[in-house]
C-alpha atoms as a printed R data frame, in Angstrom:
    type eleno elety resid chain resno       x       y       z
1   ATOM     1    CA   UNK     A     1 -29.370  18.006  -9.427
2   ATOM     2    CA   UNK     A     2 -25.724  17.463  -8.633
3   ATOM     3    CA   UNK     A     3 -24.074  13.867  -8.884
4   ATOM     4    CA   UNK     A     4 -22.822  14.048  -4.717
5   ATOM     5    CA   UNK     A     5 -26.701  15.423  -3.934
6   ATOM     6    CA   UNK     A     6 -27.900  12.064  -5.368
7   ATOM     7    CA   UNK     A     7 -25.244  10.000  -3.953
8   ATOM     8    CA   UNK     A     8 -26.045  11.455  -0.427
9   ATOM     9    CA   UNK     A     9 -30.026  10.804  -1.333
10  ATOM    10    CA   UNK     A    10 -29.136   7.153  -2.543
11  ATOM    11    CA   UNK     A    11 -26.763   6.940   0.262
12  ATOM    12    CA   UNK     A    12 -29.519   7.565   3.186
13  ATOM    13    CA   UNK     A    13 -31.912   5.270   1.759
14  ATOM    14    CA   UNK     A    14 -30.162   2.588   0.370
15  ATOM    15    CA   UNK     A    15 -26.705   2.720   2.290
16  ATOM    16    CA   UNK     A    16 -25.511  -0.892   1.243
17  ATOM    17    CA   UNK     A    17 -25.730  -0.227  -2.747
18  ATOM    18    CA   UNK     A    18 -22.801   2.510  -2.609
19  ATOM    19    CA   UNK     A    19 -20.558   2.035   1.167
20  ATOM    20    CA   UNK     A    20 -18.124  -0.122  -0.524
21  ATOM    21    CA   UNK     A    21 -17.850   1.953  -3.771
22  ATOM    22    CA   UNK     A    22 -17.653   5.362  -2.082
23  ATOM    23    CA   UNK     A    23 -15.126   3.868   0.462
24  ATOM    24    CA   UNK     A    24 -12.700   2.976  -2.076
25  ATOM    25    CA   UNK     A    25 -13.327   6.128  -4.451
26  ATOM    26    CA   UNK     A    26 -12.217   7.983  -0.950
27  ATOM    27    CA   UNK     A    27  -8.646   6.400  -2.213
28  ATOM    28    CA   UNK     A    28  -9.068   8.181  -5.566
29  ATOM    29    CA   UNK     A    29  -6.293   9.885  -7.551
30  ATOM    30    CA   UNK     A    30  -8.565  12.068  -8.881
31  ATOM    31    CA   UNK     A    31  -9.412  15.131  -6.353
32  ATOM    32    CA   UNK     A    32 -13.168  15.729  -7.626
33  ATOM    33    CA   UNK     A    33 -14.036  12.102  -7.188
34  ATOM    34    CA   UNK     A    34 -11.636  11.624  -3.488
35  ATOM    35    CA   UNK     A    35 -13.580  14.940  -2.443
36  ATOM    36    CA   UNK     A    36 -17.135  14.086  -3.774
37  ATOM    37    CA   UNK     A    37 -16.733  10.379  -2.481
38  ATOM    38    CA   UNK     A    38 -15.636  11.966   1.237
39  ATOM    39    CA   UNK     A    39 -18.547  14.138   1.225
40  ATOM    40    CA   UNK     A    40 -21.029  11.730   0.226
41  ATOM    41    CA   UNK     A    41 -19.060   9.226   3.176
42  ATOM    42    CA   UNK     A    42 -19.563  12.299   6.129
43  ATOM    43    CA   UNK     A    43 -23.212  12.281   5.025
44  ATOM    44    CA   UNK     A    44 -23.814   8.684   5.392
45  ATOM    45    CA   UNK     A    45 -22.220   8.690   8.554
46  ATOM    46    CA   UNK     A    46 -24.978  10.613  10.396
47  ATOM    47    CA   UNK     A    47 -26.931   7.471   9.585
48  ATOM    48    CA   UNK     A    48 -24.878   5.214   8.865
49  ATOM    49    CA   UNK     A    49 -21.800   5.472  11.267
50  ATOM    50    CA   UNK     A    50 -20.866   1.898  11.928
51  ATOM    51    CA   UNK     A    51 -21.446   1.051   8.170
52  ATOM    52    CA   UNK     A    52 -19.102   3.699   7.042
53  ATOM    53    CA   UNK     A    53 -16.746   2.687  10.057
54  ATOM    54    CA   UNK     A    54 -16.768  -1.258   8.568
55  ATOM    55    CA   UNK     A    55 -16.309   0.140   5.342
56  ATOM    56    CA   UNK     A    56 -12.894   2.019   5.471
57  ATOM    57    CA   UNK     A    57 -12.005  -0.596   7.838
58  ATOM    58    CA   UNK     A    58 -12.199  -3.680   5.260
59  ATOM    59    CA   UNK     A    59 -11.379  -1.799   2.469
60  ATOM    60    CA   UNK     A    60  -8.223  -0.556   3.845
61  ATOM    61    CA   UNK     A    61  -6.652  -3.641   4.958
62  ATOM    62    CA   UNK     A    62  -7.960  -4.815   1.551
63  ATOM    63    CA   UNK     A    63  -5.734  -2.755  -0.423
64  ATOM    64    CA   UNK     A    64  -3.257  -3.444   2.041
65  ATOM    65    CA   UNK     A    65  -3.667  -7.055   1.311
66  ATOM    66    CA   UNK     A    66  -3.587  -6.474  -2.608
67  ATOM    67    CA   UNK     A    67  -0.183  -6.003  -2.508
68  ATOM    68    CA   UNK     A    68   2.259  -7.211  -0.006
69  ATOM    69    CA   UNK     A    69   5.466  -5.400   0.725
70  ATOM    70    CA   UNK     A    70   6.974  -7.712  -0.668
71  ATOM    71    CA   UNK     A    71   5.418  -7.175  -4.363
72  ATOM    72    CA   UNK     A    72   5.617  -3.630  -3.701
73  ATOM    73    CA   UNK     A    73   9.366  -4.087  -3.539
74  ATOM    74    CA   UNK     A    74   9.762  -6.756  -6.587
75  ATOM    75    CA   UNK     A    75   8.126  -3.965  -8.176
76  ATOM    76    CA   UNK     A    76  10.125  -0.812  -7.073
77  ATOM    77    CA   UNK     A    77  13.197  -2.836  -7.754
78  ATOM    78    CA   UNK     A    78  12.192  -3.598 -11.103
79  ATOM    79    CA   UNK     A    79  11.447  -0.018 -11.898
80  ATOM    80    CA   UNK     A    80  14.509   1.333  -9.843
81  ATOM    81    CA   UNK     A    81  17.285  -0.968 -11.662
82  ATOM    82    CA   UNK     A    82  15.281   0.014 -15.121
83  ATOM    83    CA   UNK     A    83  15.485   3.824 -14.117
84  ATOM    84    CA   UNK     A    84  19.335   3.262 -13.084
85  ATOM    85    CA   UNK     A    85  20.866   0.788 -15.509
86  ATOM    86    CA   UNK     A    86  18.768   1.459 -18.645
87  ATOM    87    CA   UNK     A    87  17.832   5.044 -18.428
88  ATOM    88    CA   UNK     A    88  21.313   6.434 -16.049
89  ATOM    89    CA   UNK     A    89  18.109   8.180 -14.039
90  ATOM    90    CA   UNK     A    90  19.637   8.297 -10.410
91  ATOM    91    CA   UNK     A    91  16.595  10.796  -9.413
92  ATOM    92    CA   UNK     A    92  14.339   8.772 -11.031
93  ATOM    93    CA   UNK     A    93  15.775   5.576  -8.772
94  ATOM    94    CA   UNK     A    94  15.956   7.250  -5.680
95  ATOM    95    CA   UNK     A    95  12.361   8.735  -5.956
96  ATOM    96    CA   UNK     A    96  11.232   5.064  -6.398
97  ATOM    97    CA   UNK     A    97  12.900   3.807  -3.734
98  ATOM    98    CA   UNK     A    98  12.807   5.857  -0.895
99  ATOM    99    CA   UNK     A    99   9.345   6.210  -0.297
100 ATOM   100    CA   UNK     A   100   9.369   2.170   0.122
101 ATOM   101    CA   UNK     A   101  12.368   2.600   2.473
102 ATOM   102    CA   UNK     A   102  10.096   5.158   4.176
103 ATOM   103    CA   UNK     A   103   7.018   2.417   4.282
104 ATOM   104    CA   UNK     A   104   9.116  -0.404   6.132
105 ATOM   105    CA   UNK     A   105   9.896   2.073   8.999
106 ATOM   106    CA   UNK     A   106   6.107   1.090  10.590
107 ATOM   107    CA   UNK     A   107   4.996  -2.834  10.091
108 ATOM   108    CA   UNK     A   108   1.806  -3.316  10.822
109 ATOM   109    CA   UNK     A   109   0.995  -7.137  10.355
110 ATOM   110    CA   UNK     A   110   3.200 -10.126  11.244
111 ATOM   111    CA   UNK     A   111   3.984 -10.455   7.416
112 ATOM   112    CA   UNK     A   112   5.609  -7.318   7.399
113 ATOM   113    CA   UNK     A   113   7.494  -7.909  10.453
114 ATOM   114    CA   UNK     A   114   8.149 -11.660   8.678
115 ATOM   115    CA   UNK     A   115   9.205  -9.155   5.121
116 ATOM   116    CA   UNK     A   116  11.939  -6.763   7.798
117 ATOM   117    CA   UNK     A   117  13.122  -9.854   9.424
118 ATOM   118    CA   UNK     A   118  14.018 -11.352   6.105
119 ATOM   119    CA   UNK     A   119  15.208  -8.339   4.345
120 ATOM   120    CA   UNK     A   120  15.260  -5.469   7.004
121 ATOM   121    CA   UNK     A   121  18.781  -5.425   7.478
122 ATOM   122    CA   UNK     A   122  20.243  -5.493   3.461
123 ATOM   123    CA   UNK     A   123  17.445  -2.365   3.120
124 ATOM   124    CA   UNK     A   124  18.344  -0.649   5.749
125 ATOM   125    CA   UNK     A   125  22.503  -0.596   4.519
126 ATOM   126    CA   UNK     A   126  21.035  -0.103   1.176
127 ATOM   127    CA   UNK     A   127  19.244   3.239   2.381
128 ATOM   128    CA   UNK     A   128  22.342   3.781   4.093
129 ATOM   129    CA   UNK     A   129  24.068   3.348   0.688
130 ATOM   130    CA   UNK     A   130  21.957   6.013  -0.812
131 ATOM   131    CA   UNK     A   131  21.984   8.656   1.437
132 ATOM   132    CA   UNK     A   132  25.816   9.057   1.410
133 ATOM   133    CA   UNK     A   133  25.778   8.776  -2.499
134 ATOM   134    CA   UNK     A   134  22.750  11.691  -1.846
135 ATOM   135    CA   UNK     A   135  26.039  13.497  -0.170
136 ATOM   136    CA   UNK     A   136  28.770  13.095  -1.575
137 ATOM   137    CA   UNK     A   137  28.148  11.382  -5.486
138 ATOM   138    CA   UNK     A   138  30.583   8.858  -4.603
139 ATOM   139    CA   UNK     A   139  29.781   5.910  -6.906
140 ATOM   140    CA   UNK     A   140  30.915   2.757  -4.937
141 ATOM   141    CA   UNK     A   141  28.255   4.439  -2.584
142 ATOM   142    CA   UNK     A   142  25.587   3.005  -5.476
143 ATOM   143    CA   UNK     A   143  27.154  -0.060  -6.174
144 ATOM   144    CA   UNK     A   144  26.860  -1.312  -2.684
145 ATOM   145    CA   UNK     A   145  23.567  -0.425  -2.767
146 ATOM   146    CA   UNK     A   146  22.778  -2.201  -5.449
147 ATOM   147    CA   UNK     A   147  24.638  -5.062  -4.469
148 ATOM   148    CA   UNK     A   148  22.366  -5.092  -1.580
149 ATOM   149    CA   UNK     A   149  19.088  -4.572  -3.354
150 ATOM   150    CA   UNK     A   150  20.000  -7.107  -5.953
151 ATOM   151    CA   UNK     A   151  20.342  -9.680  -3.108
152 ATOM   152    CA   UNK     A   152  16.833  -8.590  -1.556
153 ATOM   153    CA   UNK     A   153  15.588  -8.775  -4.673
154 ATOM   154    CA   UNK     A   154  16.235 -12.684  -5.275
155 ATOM   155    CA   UNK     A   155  15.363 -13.152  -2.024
156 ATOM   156    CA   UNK     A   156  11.703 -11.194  -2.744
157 ATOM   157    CA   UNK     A   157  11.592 -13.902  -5.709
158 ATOM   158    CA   UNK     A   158  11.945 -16.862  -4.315
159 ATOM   159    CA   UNK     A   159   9.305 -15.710  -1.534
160 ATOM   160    CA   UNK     A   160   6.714 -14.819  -4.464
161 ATOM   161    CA   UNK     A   161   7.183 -17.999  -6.023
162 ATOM   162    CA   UNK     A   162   6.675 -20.370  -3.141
163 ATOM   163    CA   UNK     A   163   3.865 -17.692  -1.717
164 ATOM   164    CA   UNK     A   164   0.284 -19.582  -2.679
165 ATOM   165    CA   UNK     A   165  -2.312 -18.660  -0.015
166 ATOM   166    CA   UNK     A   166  -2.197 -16.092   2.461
167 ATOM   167    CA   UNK     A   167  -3.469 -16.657   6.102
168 ATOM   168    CA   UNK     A   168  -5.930 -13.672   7.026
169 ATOM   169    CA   UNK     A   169  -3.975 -13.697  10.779
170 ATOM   170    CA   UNK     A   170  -0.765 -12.697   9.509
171 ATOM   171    CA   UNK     A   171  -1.732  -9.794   6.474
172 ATOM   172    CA   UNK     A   172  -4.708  -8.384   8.442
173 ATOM   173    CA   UNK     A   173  -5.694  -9.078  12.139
174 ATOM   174    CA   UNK     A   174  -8.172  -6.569  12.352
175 ATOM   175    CA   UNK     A   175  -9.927  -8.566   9.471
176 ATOM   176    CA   UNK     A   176  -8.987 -11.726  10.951
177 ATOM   177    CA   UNK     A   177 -10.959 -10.291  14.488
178 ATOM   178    CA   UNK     A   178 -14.050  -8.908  12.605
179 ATOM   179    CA   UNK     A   179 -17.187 -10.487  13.254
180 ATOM   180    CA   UNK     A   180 -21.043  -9.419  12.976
181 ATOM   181    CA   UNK     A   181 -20.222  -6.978  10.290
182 ATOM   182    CA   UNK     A   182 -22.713  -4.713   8.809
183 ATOM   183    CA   UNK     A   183 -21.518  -4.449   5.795
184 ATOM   184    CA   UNK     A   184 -22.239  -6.843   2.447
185 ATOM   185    CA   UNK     A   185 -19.190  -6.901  -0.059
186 ATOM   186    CA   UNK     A   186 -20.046  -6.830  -3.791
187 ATOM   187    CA   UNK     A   187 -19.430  -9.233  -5.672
């Protein structure tokens, strides 16, 4: 007996005990468990479709909520001026950055229109920085842009440290507008 034949077995008659856990594996870096988690999910959702629905709602706008853009950034910046300034790794930079830059093209929440409002405009010339250093390897292309991400980045700081509770309205309003759920959270 396979581990995804008893998690589909499991699944039908005790759907509760593994939703929230199967959900979340779904997110998994590791293919087997992703795959083996998604199949074990399509099964439960002949039975259990609004469960499974609740499920990958509130755990996606949980691990949305687990780390703001703005940390995300902090982060990203940390790693990027580490990559740059300690290691000379330009590649190694960019490929931290640019996904981010890629991220803040689509807000979601009002925090994240709150996050582009406050430091939209220095990442967007920063991007712009990049790309022509991408083109042409012209130096004072990087310094800009680090001029500019070094001023986000203070800025990102001083958010963090005055940031002490969260309202549910701004990082999630489909959480916020959930009501009569299904579905029981561990824990």
């Amino acid at each position: 007996i396979n581990t995804e034949y008893m998690g589909c077995r499991i699944g039908k008659a005790h759907p509760q005990a593994l939703i929230y856990s199967l959900t979340v594996a779904t997110k998994s870096a590791v293919a087997a468990r992703r795959v083996a988690a998604q199949n074990v999910l399509e099964s439960m959702r002949e039975h259990s479709e609004t469960l499974v629905q609740q499920a990958q709602l509130v755990a996606g706008e949980l691990i949305g909520i687990a780390i703001l853009w703005a940390e995300q950034w902090y982060e990203a910046l940390e790693d990027a001026s580490r990559l740059y300034f300690g290691e000379h790794d330009v590649e190694g930079m960019l490929s931290v950055l640019l996904p981010l830059h890629g991220m803040v093209q689509h807000p979601r929440t009002r925090q994240e229109e709150a996050f582009l409002a406050a430091f939209g405009k220095d990442l967007q010339d920063a991007q712009s920085c990049c790309a022509k250093f991408q083109r042409h390897r012209n130096q004072p292309e990087l310094n800009q842009a680090w001029d500019l991400y070094y001023h986000v980045f203070r800025g990102i700081t001083k958010q963090l440290a005055h940031m002490q509770t969260l309202e549910l309205r701004f990082v999630s309003p489909s959480l916020d507008q959930a009501a009569a759920l299904q579905l029981c959270i561990p824990g």
